[in-house]
C-alpha positions in Angstrom: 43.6 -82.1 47.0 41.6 -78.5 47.3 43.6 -76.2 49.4 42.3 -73.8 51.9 41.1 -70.6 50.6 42.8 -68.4 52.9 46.0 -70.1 52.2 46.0 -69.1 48.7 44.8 -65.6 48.7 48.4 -64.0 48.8 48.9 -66.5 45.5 46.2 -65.3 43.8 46.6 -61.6 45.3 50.1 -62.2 43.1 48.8 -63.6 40.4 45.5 -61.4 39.6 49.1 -58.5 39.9 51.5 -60.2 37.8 48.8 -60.8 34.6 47.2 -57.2 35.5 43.8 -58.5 35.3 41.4 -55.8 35.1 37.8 -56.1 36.7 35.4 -53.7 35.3 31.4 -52.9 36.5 30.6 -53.9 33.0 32.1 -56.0 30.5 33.4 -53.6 27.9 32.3 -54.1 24.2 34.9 -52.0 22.6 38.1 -50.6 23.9 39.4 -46.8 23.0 42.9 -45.7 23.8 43.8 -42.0 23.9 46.8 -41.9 25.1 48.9 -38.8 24.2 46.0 -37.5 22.7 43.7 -34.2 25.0 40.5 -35.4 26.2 38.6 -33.5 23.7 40.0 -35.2 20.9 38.8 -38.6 22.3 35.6 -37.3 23.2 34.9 -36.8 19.5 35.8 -40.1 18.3 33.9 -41.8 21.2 30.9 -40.0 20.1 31.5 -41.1 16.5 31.8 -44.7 18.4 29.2 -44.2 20.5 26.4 -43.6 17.2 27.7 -47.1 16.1 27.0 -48.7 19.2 23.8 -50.8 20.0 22.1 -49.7 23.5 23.4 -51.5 25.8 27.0 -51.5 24.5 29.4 -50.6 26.6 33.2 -48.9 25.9 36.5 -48.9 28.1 38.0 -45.9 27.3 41.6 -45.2 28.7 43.3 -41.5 28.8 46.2 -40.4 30.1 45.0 -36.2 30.0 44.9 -34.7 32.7 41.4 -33.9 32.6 40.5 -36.7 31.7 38.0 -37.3 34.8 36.9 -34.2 34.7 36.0 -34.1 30.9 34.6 -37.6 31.1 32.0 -36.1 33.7 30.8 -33.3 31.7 30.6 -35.7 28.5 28.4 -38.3 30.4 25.7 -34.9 31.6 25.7 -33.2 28.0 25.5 -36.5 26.3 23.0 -38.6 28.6 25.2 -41.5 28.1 26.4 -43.7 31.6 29.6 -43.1 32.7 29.4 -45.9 35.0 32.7 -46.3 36.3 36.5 -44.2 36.1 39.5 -44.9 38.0 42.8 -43.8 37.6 45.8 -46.0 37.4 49.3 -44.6 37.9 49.0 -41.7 34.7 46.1 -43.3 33.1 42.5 -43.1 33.7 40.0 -45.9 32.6 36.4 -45.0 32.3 33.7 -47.7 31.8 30.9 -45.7 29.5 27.2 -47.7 28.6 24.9 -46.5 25.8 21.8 -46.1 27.2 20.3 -43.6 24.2 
């Protein structure tokens, strides 16, 4: 028997916690952790990722710097690349980044 959607969202509010289920703008092709590491130090490697992409590709990138948000913007101007999405969650910032040159 189907239950009533409204019944269940506080289940699935729960659940979608509990297994910390993510939902981006874009489904990210690659993943790049920087965590402990300053914001300029991952900006290099995700330039070195970034000429091994395909266009379209798209990379998650989490950082726990500080500056993270700030740096991320700057990278996405001088670069030309789309920073489509960042969010910070707790100490760590996730950044959603799309190759679009």
């Amino acid at each position: 028997m189907l239950s009533d959607p409204k019944s269940i969202i506080s289940k699935l509010r729960a659940q979608i916690r509990d297994l910390r289920v993510r939902c981006f703008k874009a489904y990210p092709d690659h993943d790049m952790w920087g965590i402990g590491v300053e914001c300029g130090a991952v900006l290099v490697r995700l330039n070195e990722l970034m000429e091994r992409c395909a266009l379209g590709e798209v990379v998650h990138v989490v950082s726990d710097d500080p500056t993270a948000d700030i740096e991320m913007v700057r990278w996405s101007d001088e670069t030309g690349q789309a920073l489509l999405e960042s969010r910070r969650e707790g100490r760590l910032f996730h950044f959603i980044v799309k190759k679009i040159k």
